[in-house]
N, C-alpha and C positions, 0 to 999 in steps of 0.2 A: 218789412221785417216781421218775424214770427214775432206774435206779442199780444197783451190782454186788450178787448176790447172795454172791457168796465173796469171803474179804478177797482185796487185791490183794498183790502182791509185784515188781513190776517196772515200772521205768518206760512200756514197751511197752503194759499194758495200760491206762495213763494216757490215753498215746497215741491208742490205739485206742480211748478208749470218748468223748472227745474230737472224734473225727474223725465218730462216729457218730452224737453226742447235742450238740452243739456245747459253746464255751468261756460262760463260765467252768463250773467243773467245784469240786466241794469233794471233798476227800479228807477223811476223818472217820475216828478210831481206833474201832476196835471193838466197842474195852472203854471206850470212852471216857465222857464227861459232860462236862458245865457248860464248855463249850467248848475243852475240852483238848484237843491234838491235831488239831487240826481247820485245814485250811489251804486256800487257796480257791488254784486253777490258773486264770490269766488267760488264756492261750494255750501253745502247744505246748515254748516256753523254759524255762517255767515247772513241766516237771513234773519231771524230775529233784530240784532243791533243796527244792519244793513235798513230794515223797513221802517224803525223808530227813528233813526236818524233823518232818513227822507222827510218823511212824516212830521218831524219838528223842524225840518229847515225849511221847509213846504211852508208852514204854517204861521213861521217868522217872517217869509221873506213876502209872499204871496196872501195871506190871510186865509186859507185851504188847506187840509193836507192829504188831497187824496191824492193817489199815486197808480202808473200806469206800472208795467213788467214787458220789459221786451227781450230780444236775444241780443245781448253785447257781442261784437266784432272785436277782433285782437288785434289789428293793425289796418284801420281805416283810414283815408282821410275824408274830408269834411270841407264838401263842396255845397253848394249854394246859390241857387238861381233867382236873381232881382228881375220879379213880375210887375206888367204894370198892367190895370184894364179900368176902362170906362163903362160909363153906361149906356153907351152906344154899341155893345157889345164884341168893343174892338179889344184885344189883350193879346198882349208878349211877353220875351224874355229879353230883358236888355243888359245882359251879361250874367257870367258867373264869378264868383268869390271861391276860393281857397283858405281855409280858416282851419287849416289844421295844426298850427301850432297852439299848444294851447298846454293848460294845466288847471285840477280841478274840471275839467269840463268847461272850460271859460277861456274863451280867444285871447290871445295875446298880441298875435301877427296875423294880418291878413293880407290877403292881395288878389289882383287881377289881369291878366288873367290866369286862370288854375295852370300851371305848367306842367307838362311832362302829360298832357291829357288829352287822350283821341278824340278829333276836331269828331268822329260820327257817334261817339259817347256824349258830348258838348252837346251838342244838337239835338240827341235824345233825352237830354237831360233838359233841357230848353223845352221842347216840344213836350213832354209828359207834366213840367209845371204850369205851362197854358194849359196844357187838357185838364188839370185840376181845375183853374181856375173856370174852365168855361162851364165845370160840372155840376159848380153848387154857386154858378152867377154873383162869381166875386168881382167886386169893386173896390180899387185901391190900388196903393201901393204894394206891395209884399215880399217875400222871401220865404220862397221855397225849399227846402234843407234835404243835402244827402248824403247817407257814407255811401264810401267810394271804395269797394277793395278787390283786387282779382279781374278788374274790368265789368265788374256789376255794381250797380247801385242801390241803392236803396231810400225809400222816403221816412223823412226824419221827423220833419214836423214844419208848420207854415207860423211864420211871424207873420200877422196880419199888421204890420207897420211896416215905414222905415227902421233898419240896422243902424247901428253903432259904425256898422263898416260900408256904409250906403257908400261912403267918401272915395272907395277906388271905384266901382262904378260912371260915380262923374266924372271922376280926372281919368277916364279911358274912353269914355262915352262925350263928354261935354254935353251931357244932359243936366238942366238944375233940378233932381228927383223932388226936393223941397216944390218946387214951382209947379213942375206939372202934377203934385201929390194936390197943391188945391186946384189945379186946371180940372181937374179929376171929380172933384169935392163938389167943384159949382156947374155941375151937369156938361161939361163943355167936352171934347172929343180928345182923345191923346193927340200931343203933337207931331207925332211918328207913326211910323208902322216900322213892320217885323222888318221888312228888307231896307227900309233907310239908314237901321242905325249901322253908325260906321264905330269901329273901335281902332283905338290908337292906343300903341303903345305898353306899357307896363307901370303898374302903379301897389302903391305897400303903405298900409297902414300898420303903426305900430302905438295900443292902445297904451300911454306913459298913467303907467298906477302905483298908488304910494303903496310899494309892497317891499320885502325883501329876499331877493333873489338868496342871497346866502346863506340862508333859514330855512328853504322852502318855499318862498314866495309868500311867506306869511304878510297880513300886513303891519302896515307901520302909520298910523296917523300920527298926524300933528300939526304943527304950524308953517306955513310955508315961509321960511324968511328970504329965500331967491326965488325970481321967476322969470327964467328969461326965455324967450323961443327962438326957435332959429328962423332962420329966412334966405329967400334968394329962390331962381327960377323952378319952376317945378315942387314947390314948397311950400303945405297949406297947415297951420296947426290951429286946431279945435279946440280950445280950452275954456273950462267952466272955472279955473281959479286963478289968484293974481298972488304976488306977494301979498302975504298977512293974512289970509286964508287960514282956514283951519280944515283942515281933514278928518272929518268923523270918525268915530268908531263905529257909527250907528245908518253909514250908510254905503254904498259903493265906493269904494276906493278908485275909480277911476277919474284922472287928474286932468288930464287933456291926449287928444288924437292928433299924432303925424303923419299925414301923408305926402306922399313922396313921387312924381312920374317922371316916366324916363320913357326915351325911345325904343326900350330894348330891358329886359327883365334885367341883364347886368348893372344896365345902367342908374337903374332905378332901387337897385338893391345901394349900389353905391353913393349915389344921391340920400339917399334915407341915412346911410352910416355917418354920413358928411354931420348931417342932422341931427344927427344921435349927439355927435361929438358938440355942438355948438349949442345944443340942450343944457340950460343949465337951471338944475334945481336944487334949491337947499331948507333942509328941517324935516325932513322927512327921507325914507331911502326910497328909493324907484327903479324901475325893470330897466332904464336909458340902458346903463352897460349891458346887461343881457341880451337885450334886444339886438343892440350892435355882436355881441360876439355869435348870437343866432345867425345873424342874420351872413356872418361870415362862414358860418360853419360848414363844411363840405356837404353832408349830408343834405343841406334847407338848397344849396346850389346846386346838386344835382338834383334836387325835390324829388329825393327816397326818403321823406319825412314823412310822420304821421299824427293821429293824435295821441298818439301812445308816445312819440319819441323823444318829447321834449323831458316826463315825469321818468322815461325807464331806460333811453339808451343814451341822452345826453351826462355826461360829467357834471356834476353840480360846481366841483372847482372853477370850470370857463366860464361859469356866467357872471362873477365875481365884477369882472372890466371886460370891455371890450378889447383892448389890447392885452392884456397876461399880466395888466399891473390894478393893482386896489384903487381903485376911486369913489370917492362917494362924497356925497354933499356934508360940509362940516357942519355940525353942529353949533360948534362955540369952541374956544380956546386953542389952543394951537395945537398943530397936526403930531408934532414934534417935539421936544427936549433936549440939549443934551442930554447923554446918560441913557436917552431910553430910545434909541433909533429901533424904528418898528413898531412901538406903542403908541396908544391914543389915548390923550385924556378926555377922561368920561366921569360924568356925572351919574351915579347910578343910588338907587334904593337900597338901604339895608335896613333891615330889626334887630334894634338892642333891647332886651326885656318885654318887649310887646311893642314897642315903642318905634316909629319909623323914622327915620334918617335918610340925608341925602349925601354923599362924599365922593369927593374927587378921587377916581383913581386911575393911573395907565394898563391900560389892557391891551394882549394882542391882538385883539380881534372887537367887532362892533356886537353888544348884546341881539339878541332876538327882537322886531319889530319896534327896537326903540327907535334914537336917533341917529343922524350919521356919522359919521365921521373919515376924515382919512387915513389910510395906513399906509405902510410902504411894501408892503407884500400884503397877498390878498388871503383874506381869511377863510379859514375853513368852515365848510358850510355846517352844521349844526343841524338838530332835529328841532320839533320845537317845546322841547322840554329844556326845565332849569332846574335840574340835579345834579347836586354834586358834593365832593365833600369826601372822597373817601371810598373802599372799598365796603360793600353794605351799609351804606348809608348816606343820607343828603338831605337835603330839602327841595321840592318842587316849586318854583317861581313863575308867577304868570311872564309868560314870553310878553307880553301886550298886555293892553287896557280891552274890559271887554267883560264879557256875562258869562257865570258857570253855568252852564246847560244841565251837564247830568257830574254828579260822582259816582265815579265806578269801583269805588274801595272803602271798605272800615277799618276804623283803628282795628287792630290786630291782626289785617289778612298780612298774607307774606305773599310778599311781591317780586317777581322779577324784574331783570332789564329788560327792556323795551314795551313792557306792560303798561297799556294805556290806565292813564292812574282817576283822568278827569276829562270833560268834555266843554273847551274854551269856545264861544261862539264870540267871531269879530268882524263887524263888517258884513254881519251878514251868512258868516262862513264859520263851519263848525271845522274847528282843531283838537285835536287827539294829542291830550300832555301826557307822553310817557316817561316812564322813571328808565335813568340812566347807569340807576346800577342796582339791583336786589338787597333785599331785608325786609325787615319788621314796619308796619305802619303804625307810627307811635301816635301822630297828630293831623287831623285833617281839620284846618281850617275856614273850610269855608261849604257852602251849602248850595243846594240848586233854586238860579237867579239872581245868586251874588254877582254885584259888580267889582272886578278887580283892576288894581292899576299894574304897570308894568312893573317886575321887580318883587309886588305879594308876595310871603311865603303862605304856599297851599295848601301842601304836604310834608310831614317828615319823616323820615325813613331811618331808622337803628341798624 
């Protein structure tokens, strides 16, 4: 892909490479991964806050913050060749991954094998991640990365480890990547070659992260008070937490991985939804429905999907449940009332006088990145702002717990709607609080590397 070879440091050279290679443009951290840091420049406006932003998510997430400039694709997808070599100077490609659903830059679904994709493209994509490796006498495990659009490729960048999504590889391979990763380690030869390995089947990981589909995908920590996985044949779940857990703010929200195989991609899709459904988690929200209504979605079954498709052509409404009804993990207290069919009691933050308070209220819908709850229709997704109150005016509420990064407003500017007011970093991930309706900035309460909890008021608007 056209793109800088030395990291950038200056707006100017945004600019400039911009001006030569056209818009849109991605700035990408260095030291980066799994979409960290990574910020896409629409046009020339855009590269100032575009480079800062990298540049501090770079530096939170990685301890660096230098940054690469490539040319962004507009409708890619995002394949992935799992390399193995010894140092006997034997090395292959033991399948490819599909990882193009996604948001933020960051996988959500994966699978193997890539569907919809010329077995002599596979092959060339195989064969040009061994000729990497054989270039610069790598050892290891790896993954090789590439978009995919038009029927050309392109190299993305090599994780010198095992993936997150190693897991359909083995369950299509029945290779243990873990095992031959130290057979590797302690000088010993691979236990394959290129023409041994045999692949079976259809397999889909679906990465279960405490976030909230109905917001965004923001996330949502907290305390896990259910945790239960599913099971049965074809059915492996990877999880780092258990009931009573706690979910950071301060770290990857990722909760545990399902994977799923099947004879046949149908199959395997529907073996996963089975899974989705028998998923049960509580005290935090999670992608489980999403995942399932994805994974039903005509588009992801004909795999005319991309990485664009989930953030710009998918409906934010169907990710809500899997089935077209609200579900979500309760909280506390009961779903229902008489009198109030369709609302949920919730416990939520307010400020009397300076002073904070917690109170019971029914609401039709679940706040941003709090807790969950159940509804009886499914809530309308939201931005991830908390203003409200009226025409020209409101107050801004942190969606989440989490650090102010930058304020991008003083008392007295006049502001519109959808004008980003503040910059929430959570989990790692920088969120953009905009105001939901224009006026006057009468009050900004908080400053850059405050910590805030869900509920804050931030901002207030006249």
């Amino acid at each position: 892909m056209p793109g800088t070879l030395e990291p950038i440091t200056t707006t100017d050279e945004v600019l400039a490479f911009g001006e030569e290679n056209g818009y849109p443009l991605l700035i990408k951290a260095a030291y980066g991964g799994g979409g960290r840091g990574m910020k896409v420049v629409e046009g020339p406006d855009d590269a100032q806050s575009a480079l800062d932003s990298a540049r501090r998510e770079a530096e939170a997430y990685f301890g660096r913050p230098e940054a690469f400039l490539e040319r962004y694709l507009t409708r890619p997808r995002h394949i992935e060749m799992q390399v193995f070599a010894d140092t006997h100077g034997n090395a292959v490609w033991v399948g490819e991954r599909d990882c193009s659903i996604q948001r933020r830059h960051q996988k959500l679904i994966e699978e193997s094998p890539a569907p919809a994709l010329d077995d002599d493209v596979r092959r060339a994509m195989g064969e040009s991640a061994v000729a990497l490796c054989h270039a610069f006498g790598y050892v290891n495990a790896g993954t090789v990365e590439f978009m995919y659009e038009d029927g050309d490729y392109y190299f993305l960048e090599m994780n010198t480890r095992l993936q997150v999504e190693h897991c359909v590889t083995e369950m299509t391979t029945s290779i243990d990547l873990v095992a031959e990763q130290l057979r590797v380690a302690s000088g010993e030869p691979l236990s394959f070659t290129q023409d041994s390995i045999e692949r079976r089947g259809h397999a889909i990981e679906c990465r279960i992260n405490a976030e909230d589909p109905a917001t965004g995908f923001l996330p949502s920590p907290g305390t896990l008070t259910v945790f239960e996985r599913p099971d049965g044949f074809g059915v492996r779940t990877d999880a780092g937490y258990a009931a009573g857990d706690t979910v950071s703010q301060h770290y990857d929200n990722l909760i545990a991985k399902l994977i799923c195989w099947g004879p046949d991609r149908d199959t395997a899709i529907a073996r996963t939804r089975r899974a989705l459904r028998e998923f049960r988690i509580e005290g935090v929200r999670t992608t489980i429905d999403a995942q399932s209504a994805l994974l039903d979605h005509a588009d992801f079954r004909a795999a005319c999907h991309s990485t664009k498709w989930l953030e710009e052509e998918v409906d934010p409404a169907t990710l809500v449940s899997a089935d077209g009804e609200a579900t979500a993990a309760p909280a506390s207290g009961p779903a229902s009332a008489p009198g109030v069919d369709g609302l949920t009691e919730r416990t939520v933050p307010v400020e009397v006088n300076g002073k904070r308070f917690e109170v019971k209220v029914w609401l039709p819908e679940a706040p941003a990145g709090g807790g969950t709850a159940t509804t009886a229709r499914a809530p309308k997704p939201v931005a991830a702002t908390g203003v409200g109150g009226g025409p020209g005016g409101g107050t801004l509420s942190a969606p989440m717990q989490g650090t102010i990064v930058k304020v991008l407003v003083d008392v007295g500017d006049t502001v519109e709607p959808g004008q980003a007011l503040l910059v929430l970093e959570a989990m790692k991930m920088e969120n953009h609080l905009n105001a939901e309706t224009g006026g006057e900035v009468r009050e900004v309460r908080v400053s850059g590397g405050d910590t805030v909890s869900a509920g804050d008021v931030l901002v207030v608007i006249e």
